[in-house]
C-alpha positions as CSV (number, residue, x, y, z in Angstrom):
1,X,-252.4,169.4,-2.3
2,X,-250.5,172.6,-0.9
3,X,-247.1,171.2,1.2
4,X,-247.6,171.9,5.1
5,X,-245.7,174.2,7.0
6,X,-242.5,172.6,8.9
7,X,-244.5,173.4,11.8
8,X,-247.2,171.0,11.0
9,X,-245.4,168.2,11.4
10,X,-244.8,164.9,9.2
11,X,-247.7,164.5,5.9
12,X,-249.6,161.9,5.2
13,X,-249.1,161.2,1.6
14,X,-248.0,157.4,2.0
15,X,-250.2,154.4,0.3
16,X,-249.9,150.2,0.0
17,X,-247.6,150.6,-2.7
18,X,-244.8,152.5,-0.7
19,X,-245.7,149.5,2.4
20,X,-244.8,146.8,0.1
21,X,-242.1,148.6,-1.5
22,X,-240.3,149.5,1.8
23,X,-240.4,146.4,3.2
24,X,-238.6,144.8,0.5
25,X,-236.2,147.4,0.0
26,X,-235.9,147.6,3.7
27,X,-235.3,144.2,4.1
28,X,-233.3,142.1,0.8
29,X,-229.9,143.6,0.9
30,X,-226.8,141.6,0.1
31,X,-227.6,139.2,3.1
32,X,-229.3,136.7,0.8
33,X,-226.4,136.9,-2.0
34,X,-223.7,136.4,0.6
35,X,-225.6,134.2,3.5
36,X,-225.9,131.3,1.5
37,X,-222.2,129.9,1.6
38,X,-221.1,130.7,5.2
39,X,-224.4,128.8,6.3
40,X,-224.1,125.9,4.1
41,X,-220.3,125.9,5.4
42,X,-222.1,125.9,9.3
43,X,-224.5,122.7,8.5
44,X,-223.6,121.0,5.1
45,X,-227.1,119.5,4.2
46,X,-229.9,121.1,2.4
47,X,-232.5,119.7,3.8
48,X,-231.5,121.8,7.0
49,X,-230.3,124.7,6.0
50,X,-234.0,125.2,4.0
51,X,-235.2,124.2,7.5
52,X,-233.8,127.3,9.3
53,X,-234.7,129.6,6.0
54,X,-238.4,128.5,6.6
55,X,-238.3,128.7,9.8
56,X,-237.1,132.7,10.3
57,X,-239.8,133.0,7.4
58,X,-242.7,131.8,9.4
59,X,-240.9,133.6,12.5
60,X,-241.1,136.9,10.7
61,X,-244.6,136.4,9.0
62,X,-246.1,135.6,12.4
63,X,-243.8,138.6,13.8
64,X,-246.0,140.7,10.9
65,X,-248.9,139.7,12.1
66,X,-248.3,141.1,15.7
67,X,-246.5,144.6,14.6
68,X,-249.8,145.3,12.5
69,X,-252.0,145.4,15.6
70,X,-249.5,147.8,17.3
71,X,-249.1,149.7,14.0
72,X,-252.9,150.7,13.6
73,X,-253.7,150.9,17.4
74,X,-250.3,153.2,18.1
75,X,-250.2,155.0,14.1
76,X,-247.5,156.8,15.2
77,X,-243.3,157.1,13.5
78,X,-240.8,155.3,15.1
79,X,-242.1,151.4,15.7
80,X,-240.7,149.8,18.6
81,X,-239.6,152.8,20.0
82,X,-243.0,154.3,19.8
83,X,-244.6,150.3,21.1
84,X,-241.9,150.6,24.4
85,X,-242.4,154.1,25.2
86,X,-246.6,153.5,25.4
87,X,-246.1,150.1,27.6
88,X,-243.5,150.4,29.5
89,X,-242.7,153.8,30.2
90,X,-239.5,156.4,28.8
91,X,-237.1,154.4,30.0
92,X,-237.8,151.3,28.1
93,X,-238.7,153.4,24.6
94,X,-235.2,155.7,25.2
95,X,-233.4,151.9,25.7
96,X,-235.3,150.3,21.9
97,X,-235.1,153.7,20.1
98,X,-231.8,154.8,21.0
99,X,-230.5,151.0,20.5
100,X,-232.4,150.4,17.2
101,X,-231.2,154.5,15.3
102,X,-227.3,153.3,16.5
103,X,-227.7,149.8,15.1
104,X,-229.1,151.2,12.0
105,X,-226.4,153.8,11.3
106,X,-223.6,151.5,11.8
107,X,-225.7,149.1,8.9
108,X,-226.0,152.4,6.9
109,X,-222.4,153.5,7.0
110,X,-221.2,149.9,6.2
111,X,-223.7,149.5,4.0
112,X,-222.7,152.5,1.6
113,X,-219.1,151.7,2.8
114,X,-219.7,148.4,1.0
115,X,-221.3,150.1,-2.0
116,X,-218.5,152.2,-2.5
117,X,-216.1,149.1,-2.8
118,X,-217.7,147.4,-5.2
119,X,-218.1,150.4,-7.9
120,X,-214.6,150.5,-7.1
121,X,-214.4,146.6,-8.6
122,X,-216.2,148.1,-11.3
123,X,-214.2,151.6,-11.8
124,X,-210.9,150.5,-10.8
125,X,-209.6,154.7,-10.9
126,X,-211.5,154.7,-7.4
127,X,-209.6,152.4,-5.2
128,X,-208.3,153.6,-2.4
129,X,-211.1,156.5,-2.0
130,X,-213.6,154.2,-0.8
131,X,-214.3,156.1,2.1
132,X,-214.8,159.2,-0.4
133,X,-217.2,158.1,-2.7
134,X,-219.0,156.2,0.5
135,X,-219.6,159.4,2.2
136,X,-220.7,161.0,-1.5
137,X,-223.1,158.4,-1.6
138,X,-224.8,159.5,1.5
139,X,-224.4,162.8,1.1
140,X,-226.6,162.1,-2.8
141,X,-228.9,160.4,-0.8
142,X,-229.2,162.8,1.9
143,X,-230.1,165.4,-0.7
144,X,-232.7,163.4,-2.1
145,X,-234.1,162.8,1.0
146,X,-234.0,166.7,2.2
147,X,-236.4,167.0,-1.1
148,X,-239.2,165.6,0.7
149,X,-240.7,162.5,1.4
150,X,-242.6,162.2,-2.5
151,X,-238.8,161.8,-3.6
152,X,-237.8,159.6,-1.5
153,X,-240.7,157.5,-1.5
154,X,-240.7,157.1,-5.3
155,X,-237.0,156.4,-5.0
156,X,-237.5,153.4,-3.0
157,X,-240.4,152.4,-4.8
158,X,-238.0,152.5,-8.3
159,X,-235.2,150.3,-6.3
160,X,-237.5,148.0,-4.5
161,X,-238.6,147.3,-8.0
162,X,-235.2,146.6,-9.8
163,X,-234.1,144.2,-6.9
164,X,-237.4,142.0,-7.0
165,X,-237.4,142.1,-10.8
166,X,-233.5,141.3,-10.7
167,X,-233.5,138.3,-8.3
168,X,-236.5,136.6,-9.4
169,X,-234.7,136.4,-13.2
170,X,-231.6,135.0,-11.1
171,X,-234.0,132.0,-9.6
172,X,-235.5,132.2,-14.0
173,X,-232.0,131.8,-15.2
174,X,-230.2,129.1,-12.6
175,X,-233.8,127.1,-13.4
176,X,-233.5,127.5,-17.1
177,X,-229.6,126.7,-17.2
178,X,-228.2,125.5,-14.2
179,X,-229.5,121.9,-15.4
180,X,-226.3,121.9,-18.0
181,X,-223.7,123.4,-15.7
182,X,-222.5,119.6,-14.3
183,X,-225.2,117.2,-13.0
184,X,-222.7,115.0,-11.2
185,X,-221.8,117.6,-9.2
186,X,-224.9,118.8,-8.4
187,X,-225.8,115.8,-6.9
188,X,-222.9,116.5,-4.3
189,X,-226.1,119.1,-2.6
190,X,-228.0,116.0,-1.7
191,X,-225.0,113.5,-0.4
192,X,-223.1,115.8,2.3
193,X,-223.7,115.2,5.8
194,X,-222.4,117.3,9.0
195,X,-219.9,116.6,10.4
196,X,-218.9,115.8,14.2
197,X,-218.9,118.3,17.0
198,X,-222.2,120.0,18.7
199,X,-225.1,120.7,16.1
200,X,-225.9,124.1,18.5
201,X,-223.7,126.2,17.4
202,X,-224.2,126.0,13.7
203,X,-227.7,126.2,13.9
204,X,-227.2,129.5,16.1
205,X,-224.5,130.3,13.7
206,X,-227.2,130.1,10.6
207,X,-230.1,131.6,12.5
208,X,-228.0,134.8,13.0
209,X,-227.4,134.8,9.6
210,X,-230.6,134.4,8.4
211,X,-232.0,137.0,10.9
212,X,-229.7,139.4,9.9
213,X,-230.9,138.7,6.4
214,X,-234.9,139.1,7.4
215,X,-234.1,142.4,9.5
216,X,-236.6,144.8,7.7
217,X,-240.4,142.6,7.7
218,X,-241.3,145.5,10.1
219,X,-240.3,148.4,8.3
220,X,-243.6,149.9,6.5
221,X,-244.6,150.3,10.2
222,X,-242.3,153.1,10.9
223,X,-244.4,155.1,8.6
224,X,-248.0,154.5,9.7
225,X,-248.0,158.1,10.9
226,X,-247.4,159.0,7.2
227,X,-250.3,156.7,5.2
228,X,-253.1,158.0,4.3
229,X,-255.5,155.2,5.9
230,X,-253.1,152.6,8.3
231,X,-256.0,150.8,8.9
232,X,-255.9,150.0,6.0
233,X,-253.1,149.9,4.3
234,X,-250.5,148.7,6.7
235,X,-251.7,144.8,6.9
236,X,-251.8,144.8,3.0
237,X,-248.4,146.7,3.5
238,X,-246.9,144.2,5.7
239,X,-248.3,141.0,4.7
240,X,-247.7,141.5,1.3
241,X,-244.5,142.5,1.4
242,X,-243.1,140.0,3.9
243,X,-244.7,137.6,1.4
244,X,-242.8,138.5,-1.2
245,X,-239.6,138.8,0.6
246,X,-240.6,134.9,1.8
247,X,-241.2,134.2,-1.5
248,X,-238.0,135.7,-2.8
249,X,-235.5,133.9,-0.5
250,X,-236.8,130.8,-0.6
251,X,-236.4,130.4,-4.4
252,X,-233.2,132.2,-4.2
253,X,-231.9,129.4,-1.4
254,X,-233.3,126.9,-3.7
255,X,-231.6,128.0,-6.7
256,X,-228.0,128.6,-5.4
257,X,-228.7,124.6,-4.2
258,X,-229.6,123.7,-6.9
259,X,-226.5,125.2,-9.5
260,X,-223.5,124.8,-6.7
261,X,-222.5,121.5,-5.8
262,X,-222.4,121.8,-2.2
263,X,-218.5,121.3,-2.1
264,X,-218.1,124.3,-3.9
265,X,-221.0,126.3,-2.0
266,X,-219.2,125.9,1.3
267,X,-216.4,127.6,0.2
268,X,-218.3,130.6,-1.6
269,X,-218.3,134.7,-0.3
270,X,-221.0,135.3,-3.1
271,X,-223.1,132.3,-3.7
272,X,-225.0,133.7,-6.3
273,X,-222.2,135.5,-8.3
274,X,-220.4,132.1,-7.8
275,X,-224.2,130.3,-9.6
276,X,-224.2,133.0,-12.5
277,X,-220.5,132.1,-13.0
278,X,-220.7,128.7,-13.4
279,X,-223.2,129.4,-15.8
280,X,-222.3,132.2,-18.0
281,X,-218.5,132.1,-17.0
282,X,-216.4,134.5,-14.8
283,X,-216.9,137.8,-17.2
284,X,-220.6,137.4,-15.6
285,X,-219.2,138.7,-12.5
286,X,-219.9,142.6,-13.5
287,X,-223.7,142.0,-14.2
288,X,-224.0,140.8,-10.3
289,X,-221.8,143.1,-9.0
290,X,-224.0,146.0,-10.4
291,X,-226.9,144.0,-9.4
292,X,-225.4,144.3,-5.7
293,X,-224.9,148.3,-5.9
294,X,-228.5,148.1,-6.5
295,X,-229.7,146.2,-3.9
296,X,-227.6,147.7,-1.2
297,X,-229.0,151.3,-2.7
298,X,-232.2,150.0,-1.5
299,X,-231.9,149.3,1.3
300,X,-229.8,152.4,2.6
301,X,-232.3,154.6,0.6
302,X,-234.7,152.8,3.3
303,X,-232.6,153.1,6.5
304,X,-232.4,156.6,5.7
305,X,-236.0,157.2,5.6
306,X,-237.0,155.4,8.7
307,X,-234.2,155.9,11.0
308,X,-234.8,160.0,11.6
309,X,-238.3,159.1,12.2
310,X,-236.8,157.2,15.5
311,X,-235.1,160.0,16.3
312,X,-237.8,162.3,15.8
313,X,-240.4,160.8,17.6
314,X,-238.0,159.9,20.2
315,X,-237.4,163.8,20.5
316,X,-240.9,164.5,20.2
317,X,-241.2,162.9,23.2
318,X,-238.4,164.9,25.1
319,X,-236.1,162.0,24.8
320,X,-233.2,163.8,22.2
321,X,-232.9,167.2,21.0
322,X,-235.5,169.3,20.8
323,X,-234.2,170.5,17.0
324,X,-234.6,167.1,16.1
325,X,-238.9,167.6,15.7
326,X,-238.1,170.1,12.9
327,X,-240.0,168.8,9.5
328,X,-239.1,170.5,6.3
329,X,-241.4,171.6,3.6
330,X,-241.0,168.4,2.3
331,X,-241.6,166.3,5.4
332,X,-238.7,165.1,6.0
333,X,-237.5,165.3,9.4
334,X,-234.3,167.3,8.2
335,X,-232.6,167.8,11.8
336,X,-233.0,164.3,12.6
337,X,-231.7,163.4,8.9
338,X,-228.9,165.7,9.0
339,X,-228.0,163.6,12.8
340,X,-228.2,160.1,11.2
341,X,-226.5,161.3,8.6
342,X,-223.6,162.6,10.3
343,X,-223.2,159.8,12.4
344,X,-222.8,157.4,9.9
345,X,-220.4,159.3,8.0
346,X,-218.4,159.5,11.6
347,X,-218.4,155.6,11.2
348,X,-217.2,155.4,7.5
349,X,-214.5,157.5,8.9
350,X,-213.8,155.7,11.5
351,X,-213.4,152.6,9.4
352,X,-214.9,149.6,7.4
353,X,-214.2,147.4,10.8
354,X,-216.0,149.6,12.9
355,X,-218.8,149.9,11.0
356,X,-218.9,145.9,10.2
357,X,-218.3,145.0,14.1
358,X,-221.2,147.6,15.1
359,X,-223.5,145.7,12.6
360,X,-222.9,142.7,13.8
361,X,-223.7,143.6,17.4
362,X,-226.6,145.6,16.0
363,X,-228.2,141.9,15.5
364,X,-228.6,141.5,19.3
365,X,-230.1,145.4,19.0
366,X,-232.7,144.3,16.6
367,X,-233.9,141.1,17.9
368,X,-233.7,143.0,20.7
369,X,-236.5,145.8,19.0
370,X,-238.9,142.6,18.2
371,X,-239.1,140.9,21.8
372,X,-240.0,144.9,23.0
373,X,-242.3,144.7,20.6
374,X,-244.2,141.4,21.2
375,X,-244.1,142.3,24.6
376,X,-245.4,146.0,24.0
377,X,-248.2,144.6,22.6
378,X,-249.2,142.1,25.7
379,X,-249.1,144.9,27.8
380,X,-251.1,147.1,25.9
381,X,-253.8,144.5,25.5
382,X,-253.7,144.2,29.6
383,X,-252.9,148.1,30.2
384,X,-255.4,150.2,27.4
385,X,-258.3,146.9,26.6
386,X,-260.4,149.9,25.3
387,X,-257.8,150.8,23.1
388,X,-258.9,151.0,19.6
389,X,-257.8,148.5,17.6
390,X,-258.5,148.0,14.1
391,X,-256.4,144.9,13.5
392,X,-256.1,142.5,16.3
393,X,-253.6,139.6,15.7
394,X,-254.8,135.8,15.5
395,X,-254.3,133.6,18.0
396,X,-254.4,135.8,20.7
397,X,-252.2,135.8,23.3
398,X,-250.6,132.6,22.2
399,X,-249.1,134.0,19.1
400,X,-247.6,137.1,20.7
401,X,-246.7,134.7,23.9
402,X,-244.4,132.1,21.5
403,X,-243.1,135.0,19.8
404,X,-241.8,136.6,22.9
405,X,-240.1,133.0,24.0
406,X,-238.7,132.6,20.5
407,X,-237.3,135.8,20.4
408,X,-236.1,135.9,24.2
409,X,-234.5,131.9,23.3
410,X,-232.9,133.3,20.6
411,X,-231.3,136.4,22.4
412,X,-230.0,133.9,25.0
413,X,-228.5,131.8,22.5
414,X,-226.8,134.9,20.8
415,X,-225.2,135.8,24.4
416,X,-224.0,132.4,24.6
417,X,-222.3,132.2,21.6
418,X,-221.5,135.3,20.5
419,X,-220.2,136.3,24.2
420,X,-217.7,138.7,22.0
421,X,-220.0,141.1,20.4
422,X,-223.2,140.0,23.0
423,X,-220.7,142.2,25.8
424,X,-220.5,145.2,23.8
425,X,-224.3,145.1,23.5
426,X,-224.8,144.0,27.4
427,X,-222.5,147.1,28.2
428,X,-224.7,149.4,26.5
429,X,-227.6,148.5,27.6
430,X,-225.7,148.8,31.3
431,X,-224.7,153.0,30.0
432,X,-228.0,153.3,28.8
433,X,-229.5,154.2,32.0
434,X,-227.3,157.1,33.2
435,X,-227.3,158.5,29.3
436,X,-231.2,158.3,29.7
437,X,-231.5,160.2,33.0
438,X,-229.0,163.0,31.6
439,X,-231.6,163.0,28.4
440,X,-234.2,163.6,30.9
441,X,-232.6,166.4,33.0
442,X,-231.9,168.4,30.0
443,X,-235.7,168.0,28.2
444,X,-237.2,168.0,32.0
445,X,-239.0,165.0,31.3
């Protein structure tokens, strides 16, 4: 098949396989290595803190289940940018895109930020250049990426790969060994209860947490303008990959429970370097810490191949730069790469702190992206009914409708207790007007 012309826009070369493999690497980061401990530190019983993990997982398969109808009906890059701008007008898609490309380059310039500190654990000769080899990192991937989409693609497919394959042999191993590690402490997991004070704020604590950790279940739809058949593909994409991922942290939770007493678990950064250490011993440490470069490779290979495609549908749109609708040989969207790119090398520069305190406001951003969405897709139902639809989600309207009050609940809650970053986001969304009209004036939209 000859390449097209930049000109020609993005290719369609995308199947099920890249869906699934996306998703995943999209999605499992380091959240569900490092989660575990500070949320059994917020509630202290297991019995809840599966609770809340089930929960966000039926939250984000029933949240699949919705972005597949929008994702055939509207096959176009960009997800809930692309969802917004069709319901609700400019306004509302320049507010969800422009929200959801910052949140994800603060998460990419942390996330290879983080990389590069712990190769440094495992090449002590870099400390003190993690900003450096952080910046090389993206600047390796960014190549890759400038190769075309084929590269890319198969790059995420090999590291979606290595990460499922490397944490369903953690769940093998803690279930094969963590029997012998101490059974009277084990037992600790089923005897602790929580302690005084409001139960709220813990469970909002957690369900942040755990949300951060799920962010991804929608990310084979940013590529529906790039598979060969959406229709398809995209709800084998989606369901089967937010399967997996369900699948995956569940026995991961239950694992980590089931190898750290839950005295010890409270207290752990790394839950599941802490489980492989009690087993094998503290020289285990390396194996995980490798295990971590390659999951957080993963998923910044992912952020960088959907995040452009925000921009450049966004600018397709007259709602960035112009320059920023340029595809490469390859398909890649190079302007808009080279932008993302940029920025989050601005960040790493900036600092670790920044970059960390941007993520975590970027929660409210992305919780933000799936209410838009469920809400996109009630209006389209009520504005375009003769829209074609090859999917149409079950339930209708009283999945979309619980999905919109879950997410809105949980937005409310964030505010409420996170007022500190839940400002920074409120403030933004407060600039975000005047940026949008200057956008406007200068594309004449």
């Amino acid at each position: 098949m000859s390449q097209p012309s930049a000109k020609s826009g993005l290719i369609k070369i995308l199947g099920v396989g890249f869906g699934v493999a996306v998703t995943v690497g999209g999605t499992i980061g380091t959240g569900i290595l490092r989660k575990p401990g500070p949320i059994a530190a917020q509630l202290g019983e297991p019995w809840l803190i599966m609770s809340l993990w089930v929960f966000v997982s039926i939250y984000a398969f029933m949240g699949t289940l919705c972005t597949i109808e929008l994702g055939t009906s509207v096959p176009k890059a960009g997800a809930w940018y692309v969802y917004a701008q069709r319901a609700f007008g400019n306004y509302a898609g320049f507010v969800v895109g422009i929200n959801s490309w910052l949140g994800t380059c603060s998460a990419l310039g942390f996330g290879v930020y983080t990389m590069s500190e712990y190769l440094a654990l495992l090449m002590p000769v870099l400390v003190g250049y993690e900003s450096l080899v952080a910046i090389g990192i993206l600047i390796l991937l960014s190549g890759i990426h400038w190769v075309g989409l084929a590269l890319a693609s198969s790059f995420q497919n090999i590291m979606s790969v290595l990460k499922g394959v490397g944490l369903f042999a953690f769940v093998v191993v803690c279930f094969l060994y963590g029997r012998d590690v101490s059974p009277q402490e084990i037992q600790l997991t089923t005897s602790r209860i929580v302690e005084g004070g409001s139960w709220i704020a813990p469970v909002v604590f957690s369900l942040q947490a755990i949300f951060y950790t799920y962010d991804g279940w929608h990310t084979a739809a940013y590529f529906t303008e790039e598979d060969r058949d959406p229709a398809r593909n995209l709800p084998r994409s989606m369901i089967g990959g937010v399967l997996l991922i369900i699948l995956i942290y569940l026995l991961c939770n239950v694992a980590i429970l089931y190898v750290l007493p839950m005295d010890q678990l409270v207290q752990s950064k790394l839950a599941a370097a802490d489980a492989i250490a009690l087993i094998f011993g503290a020289g285990s440490g390396k194996i995980v810490t490798l295990f971590l470069m390659i999951s957080i490779l993963g998923i910044v290979n992912a952020q960088l191949l959907f995040n452009p495609r925000v921009l450049y549908s966004m600018s397709r749109d007259g709602l960035f730069l112009k320059s920023a609708t340029k595809v490469n040989q390859g398909g890649t969207p190079s302007q808009a790469m080279l932008i993302t790119s940029c920025i989050a090398i601005a960040l790493i520069l900036i600092g670790k702190e920044a970059c960390e305190k941007l993520s975590d406001i970027a929660t409210f951003f992305f919780v933000l992206g799936y209410t838009s969405g469920f809400a996109s897709l009630l209006a389209l139902r009520k504005r375009e009914p003769d829209l074609h639809r090859p999917w149409k989600v079950p339930a209708y309207p009283v999945l979309p409708i619980l999905m919109l009050i879950l997410s809105i609940a949980f937005l409310v809650s964030a505010i409420v207790q996170d007022l500190a970053s839940s400002q920074y986001a409120l403030i933004f969304l407060v600039l975000s007007y005047p940026l949008y009209l200057l956008v406007a004036r200068m594309n004449r939209v």
